[in-house]
Backbone as CSV, one residue per row, in Angstrom:
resi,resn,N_x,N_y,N_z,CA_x,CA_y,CA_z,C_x,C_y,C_z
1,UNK,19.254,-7.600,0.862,17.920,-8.097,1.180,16.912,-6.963,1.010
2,UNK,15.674,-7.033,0.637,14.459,-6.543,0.295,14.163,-5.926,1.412
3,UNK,13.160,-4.971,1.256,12.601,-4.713,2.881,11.175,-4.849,2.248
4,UNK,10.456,-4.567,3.156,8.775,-5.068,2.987,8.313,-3.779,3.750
5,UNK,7.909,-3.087,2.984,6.880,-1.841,3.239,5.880,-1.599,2.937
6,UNK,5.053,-1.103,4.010,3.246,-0.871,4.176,3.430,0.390,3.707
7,UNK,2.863,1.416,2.465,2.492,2.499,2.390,0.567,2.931,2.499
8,UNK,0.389,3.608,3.569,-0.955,3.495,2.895,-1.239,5.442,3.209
9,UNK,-2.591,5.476,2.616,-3.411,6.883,2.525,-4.247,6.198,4.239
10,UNK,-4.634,7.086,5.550,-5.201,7.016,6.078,-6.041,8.228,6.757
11,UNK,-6.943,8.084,7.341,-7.795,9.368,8.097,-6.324,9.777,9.191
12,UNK,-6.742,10.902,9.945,-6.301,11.776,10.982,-6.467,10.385,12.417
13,UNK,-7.464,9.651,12.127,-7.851,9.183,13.153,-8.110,7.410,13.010
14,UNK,-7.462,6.851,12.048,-6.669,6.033,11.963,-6.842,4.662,10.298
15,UNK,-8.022,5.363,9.903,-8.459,4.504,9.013,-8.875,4.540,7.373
16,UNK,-8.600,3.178,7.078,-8.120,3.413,5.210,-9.850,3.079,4.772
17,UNK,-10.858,3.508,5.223,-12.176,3.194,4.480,-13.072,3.560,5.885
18,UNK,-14.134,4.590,5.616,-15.378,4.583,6.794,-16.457,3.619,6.997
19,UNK,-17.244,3.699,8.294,-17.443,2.873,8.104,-18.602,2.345,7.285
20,UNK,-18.741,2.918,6.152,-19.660,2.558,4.532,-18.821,2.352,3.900
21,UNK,-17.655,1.961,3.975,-16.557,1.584,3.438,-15.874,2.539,2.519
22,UNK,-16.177,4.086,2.770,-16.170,4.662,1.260,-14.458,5.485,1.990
23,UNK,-13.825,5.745,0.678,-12.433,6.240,0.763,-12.114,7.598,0.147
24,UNK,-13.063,7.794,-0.434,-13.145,9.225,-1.328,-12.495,10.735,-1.018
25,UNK,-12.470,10.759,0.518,-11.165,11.772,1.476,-10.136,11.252,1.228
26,UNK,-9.488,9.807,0.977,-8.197,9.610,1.046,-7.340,10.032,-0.872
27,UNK,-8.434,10.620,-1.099,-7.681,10.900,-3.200,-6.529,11.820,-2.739
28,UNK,-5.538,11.714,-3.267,-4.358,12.644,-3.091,-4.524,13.583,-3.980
29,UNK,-3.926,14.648,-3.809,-4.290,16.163,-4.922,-2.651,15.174,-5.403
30,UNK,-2.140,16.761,-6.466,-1.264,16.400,-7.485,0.457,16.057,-6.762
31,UNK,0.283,17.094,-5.855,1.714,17.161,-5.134,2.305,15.996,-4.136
32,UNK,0.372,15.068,-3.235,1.072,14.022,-2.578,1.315,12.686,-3.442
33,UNK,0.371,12.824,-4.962,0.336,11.977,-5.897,1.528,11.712,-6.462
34,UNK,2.312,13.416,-6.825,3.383,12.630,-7.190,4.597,12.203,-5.999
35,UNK,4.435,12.712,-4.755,5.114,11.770,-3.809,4.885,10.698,-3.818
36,UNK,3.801,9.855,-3.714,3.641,8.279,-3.677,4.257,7.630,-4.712
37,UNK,4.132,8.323,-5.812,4.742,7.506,-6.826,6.038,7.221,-6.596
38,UNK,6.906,8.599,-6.360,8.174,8.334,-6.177,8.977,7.369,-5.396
39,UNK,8.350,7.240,-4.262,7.994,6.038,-3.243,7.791,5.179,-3.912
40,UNK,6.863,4.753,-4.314,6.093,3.364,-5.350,7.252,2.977,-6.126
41,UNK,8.005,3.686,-7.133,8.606,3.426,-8.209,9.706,2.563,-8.049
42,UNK,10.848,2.325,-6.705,11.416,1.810,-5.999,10.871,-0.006,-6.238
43,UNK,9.955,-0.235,-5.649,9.499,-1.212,-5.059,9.355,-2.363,-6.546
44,UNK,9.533,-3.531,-6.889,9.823,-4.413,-7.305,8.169,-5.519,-7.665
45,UNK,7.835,-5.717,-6.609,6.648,-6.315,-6.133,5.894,-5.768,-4.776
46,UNK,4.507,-6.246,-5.561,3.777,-5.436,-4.694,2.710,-6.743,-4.244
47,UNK,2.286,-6.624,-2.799,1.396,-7.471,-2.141,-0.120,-7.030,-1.610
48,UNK,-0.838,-8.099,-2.489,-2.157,-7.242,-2.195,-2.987,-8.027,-1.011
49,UNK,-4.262,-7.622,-0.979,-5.017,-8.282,-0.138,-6.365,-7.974,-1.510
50,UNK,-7.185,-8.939,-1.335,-8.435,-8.523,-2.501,-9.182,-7.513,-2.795
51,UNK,-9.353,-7.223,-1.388,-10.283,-5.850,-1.904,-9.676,-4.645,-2.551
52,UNK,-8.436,-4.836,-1.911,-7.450,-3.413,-2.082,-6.649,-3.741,-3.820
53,UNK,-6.624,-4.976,-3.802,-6.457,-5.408,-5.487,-7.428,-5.040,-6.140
54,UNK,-8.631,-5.059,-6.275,-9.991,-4.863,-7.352,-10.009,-3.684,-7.371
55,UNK,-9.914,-2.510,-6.185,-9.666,-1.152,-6.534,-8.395,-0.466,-7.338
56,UNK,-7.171,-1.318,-7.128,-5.974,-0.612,-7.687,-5.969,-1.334,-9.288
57,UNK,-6.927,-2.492,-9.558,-6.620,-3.040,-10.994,-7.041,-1.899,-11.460
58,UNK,-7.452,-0.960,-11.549,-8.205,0.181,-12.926,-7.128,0.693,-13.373
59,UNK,-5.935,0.745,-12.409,-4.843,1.379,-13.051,-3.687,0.101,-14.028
60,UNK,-4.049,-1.157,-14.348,-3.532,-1.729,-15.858,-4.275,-0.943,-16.709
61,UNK,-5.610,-0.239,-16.752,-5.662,0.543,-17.956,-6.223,2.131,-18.236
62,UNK,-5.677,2.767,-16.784,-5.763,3.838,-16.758,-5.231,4.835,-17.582
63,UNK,-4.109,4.049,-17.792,-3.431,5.084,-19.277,-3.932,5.186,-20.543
64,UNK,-5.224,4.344,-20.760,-5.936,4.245,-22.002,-6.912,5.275,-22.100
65,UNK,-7.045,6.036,-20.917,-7.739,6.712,-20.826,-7.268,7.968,-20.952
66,UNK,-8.732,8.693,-22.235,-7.989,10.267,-22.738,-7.839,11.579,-21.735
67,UNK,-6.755,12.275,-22.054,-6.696,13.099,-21.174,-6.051,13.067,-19.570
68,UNK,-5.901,11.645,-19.516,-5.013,11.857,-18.046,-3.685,12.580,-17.435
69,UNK,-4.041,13.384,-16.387,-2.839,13.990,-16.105,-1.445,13.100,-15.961
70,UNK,-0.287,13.733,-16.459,1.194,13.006,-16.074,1.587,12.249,-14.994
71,UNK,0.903,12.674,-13.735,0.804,12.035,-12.133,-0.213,10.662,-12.205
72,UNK,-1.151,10.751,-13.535,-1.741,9.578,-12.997,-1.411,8.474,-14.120
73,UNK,-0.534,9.537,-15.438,0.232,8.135,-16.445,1.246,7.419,-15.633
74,UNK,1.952,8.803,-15.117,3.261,7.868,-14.584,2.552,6.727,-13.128
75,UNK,2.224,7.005,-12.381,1.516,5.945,-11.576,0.991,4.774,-12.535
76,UNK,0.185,5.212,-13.827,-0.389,3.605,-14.505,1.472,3.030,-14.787
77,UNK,1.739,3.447,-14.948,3.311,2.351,-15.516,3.988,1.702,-14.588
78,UNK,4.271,2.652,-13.446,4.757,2.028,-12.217,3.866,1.009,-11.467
79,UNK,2.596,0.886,-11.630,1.260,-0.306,-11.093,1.905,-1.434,-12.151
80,UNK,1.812,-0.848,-13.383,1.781,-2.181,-14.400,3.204,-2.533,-14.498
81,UNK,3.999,-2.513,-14.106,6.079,-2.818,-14.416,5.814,-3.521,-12.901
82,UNK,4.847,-3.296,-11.783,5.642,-3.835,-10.601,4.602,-5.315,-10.720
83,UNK,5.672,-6.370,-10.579,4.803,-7.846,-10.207,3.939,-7.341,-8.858
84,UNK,3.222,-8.583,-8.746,1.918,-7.891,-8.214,1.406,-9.835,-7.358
85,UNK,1.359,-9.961,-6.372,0.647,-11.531,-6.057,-0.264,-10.844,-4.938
86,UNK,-1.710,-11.417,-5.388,-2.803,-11.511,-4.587,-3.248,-12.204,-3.530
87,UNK,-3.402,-11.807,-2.707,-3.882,-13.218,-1.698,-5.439,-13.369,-1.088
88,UNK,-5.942,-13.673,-1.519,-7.131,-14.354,-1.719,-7.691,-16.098,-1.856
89,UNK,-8.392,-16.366,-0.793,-9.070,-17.278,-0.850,-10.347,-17.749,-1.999
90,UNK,-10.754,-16.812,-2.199,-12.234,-16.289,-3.363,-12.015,-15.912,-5.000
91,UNK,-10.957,-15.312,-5.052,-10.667,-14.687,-6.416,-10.254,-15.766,-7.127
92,UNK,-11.248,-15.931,-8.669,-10.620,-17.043,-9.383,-9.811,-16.638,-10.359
93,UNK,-9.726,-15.352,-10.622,-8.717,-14.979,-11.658,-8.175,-13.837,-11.603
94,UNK,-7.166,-12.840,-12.194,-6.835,-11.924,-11.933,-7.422,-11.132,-13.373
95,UNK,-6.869,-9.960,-13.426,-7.602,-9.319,-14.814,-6.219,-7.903,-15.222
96,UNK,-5.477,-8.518,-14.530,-4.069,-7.147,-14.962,-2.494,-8.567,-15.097
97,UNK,-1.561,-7.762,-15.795,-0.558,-9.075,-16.186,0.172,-8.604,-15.079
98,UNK,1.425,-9.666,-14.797,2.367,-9.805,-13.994,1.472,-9.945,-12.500
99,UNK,0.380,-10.632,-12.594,0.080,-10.951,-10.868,-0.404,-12.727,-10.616
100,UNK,-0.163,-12.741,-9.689,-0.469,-13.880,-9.614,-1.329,-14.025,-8.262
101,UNK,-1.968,-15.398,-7.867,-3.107,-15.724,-6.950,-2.211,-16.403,-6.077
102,UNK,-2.210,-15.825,-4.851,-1.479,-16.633,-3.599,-2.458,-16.911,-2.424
103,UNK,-3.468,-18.488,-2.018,-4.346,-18.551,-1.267,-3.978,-18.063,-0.286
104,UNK,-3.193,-18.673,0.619,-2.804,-18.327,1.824,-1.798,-17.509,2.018
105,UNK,-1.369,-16.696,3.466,-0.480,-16.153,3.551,0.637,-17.110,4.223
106,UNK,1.977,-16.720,4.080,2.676,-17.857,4.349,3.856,-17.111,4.228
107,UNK,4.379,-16.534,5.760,5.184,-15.845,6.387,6.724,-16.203,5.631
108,UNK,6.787,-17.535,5.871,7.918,-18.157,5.490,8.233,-17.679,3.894
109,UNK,7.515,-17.861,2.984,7.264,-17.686,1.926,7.894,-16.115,1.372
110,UNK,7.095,-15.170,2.182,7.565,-13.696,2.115,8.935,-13.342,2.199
111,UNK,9.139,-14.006,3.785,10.887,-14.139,4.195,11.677,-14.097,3.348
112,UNK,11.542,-15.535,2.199,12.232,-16.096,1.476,12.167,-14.582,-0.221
113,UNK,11.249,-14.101,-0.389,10.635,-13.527,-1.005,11.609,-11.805,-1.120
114,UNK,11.534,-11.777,0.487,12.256,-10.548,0.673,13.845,-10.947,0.550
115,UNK,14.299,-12.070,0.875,15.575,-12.564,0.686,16.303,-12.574,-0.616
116,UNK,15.590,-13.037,-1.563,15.922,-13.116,-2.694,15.243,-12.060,-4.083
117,UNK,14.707,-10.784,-3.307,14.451,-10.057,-4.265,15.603,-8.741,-4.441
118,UNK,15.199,-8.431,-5.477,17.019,-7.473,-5.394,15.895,-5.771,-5.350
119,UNK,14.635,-5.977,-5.357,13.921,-4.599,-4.991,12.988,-4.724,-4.082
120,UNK,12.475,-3.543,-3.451,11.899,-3.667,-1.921,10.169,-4.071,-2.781
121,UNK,9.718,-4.610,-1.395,8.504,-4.835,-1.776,7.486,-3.926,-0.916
122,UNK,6.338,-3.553,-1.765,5.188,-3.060,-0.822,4.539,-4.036,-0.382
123,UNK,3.314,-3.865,0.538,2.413,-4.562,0.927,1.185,-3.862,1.122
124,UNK,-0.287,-3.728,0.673,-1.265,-3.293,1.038,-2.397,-4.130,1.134
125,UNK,-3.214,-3.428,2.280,-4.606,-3.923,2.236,-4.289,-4.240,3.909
126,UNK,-5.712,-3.452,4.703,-5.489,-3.642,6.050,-5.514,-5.026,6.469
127,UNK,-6.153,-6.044,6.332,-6.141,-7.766,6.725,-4.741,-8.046,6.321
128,UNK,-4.283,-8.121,5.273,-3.207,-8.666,4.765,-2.088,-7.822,5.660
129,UNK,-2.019,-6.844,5.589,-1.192,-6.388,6.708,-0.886,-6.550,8.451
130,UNK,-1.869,-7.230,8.706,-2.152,-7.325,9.424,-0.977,-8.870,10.259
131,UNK,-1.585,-9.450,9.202,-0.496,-10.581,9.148,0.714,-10.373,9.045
132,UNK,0.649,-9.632,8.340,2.551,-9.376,7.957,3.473,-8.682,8.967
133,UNK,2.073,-7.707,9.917,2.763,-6.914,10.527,2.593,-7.614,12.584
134,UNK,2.408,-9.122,12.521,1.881,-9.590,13.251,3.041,-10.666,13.185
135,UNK,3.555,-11.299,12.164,4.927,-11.972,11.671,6.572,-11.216,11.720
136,UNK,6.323,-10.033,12.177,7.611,-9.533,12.488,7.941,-8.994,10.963
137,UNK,7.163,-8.695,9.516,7.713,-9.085,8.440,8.028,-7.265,7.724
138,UNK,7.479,-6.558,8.336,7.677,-5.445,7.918,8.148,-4.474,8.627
139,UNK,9.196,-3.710,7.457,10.494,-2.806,8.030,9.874,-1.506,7.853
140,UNK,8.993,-0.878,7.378,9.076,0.133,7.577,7.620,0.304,6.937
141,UNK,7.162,1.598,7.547,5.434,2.428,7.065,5.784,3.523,6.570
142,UNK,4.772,3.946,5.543,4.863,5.296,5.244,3.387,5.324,5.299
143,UNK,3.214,6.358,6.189,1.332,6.688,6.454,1.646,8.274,5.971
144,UNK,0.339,8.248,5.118,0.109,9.671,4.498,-1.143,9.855,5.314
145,UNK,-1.235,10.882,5.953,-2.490,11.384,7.178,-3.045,12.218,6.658
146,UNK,-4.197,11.831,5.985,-5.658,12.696,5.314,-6.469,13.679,6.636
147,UNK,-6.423,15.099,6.169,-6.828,16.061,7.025,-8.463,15.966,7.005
148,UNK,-8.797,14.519,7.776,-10.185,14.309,7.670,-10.066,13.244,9.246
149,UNK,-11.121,13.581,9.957,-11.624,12.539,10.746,-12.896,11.506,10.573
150,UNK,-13.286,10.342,10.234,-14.238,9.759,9.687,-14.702,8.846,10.979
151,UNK,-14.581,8.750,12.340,-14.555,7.998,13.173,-15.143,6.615,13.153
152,UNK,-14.696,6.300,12.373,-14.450,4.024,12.404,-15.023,4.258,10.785
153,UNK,-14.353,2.706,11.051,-14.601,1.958,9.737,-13.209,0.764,9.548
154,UNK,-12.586,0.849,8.431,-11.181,0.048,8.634,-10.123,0.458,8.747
155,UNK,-9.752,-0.279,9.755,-8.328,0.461,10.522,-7.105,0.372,9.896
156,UNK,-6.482,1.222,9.898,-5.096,0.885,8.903,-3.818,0.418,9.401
157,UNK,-3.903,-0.140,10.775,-2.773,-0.519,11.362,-3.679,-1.350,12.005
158,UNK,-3.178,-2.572,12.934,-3.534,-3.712,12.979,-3.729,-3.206,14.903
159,UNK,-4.887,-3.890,15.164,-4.675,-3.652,17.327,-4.150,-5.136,17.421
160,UNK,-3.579,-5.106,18.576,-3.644,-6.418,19.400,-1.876,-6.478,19.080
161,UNK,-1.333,-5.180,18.564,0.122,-5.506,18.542,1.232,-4.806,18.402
162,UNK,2.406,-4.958,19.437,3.405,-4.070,18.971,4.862,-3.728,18.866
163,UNK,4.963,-3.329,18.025,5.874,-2.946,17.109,6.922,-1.507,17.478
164,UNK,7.822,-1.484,18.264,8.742,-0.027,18.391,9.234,0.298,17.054
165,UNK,8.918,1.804,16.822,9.445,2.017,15.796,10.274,3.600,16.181
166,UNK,10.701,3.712,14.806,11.816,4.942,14.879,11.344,5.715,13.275
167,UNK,11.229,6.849,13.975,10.672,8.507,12.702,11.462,8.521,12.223
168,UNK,11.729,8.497,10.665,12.903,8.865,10.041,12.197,9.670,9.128
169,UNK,11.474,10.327,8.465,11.189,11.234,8.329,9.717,11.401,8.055
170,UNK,9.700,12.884,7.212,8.167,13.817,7.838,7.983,14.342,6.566
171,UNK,6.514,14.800,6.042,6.913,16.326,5.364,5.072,16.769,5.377
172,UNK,4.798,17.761,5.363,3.999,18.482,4.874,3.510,18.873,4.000
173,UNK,2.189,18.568,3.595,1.513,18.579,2.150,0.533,20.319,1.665
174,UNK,0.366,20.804,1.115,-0.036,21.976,0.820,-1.672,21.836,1.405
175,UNK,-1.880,20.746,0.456,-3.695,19.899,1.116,-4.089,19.645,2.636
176,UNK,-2.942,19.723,3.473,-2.643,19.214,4.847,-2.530,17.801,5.170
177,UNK,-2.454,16.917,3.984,-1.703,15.914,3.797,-0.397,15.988,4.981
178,UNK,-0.198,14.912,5.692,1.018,14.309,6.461,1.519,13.012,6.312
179,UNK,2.647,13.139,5.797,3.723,12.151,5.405,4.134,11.621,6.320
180,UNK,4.708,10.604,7.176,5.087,10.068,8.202,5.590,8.763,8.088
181,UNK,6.858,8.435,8.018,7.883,7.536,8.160,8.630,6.560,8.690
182,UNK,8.337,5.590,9.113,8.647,4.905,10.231,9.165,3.276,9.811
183,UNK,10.384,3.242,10.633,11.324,2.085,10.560,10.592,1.259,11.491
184,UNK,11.725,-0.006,11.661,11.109,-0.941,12.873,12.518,-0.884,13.453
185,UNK,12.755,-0.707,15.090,13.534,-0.772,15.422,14.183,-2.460,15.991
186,UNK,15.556,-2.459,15.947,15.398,-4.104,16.093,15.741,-4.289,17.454
């Protein structure tokens, strides 16, 4: 069975966008870049929420672009090889291949999703997570902790709920990047 994992970039102090919505502290230098990927490359399908989809589509054609470093080709291939379903109420079309439009979220659906996939799935986008992580549906986080405090904006873990978990591992970034690992205990 699949597991369903939240990776996200967040502040010191808890959040994936300030509150002008801007994310521009969370860019990874080269060394946590190519950690995520390695992470990323694993994963099979990936689950978006809209907003967090319209920012990650640039990478179906980031590799067209001259001059990109190796950390950000290999990331365009691993975006474009992993299926990809959106969930959105609003979006009438997508604009990168292998994704598809899923209105609602639909717990059951995922279950079945993680059951029958033979690779783990991600999940991003704080709303959409929110749900998932409110459904019992996700096994494990990897929060990368940006050496920035931005105090509010959007939160990258969901309030109103909780979840025991267990550290399985850590590491330290040169940037002061923090890696942080976490299961769900059952």
């Amino acid at each position: 069975m699949a597991k369903l994992l939240y990776a996200t970039i967040s502040s010191l102090d808890g959040y994936v966008a300030d509150e002008n919505g801007k994310f521009d502290w969370a860019e990874p230098d080269e060394e946590v870049h190519t950690f995520v990927n390695d992470l990323e490359r694993s994963a099979g399908t990936h689950l978006y929420g809209r907003r967090l989809y319209e920012v990650l589509v640039a990478w179906e054609t980031m590799d067209e672009r001259p001059d990109q470093p190796q950390v950000i080709l290999d990331f365009a291939e691993i975006w474009q090889a992993a299926d990809k379903i959106v969930y959105s109420r609003t979006l009438e079309t997508v604009s990168s291949a292998k994704t598809r439009i899923e209105r609602e979220f639909d717990p059951g659906a995922v279950r079945e999703l993680k059951a029958t996939s033979e690779r783990d799935l991600l999940i991003g986008g704080p709303e959409l997570v929110a749900h998932a992580v409110r459904a019992g549906l996700v096994d494990g986080y990897h929060l990368f902790l940006a050496p920035v405090l931005v105090g509010g904006g959007k939160r990258a873990l969901p309030d109103g709920v909780r979840v025991d978990l267990e550290l399985l591992d850590e590491r330290r970034f040169a940037s002061g990047f923090i890696y942080l690992r976490y299961g769900t205990r059952p």
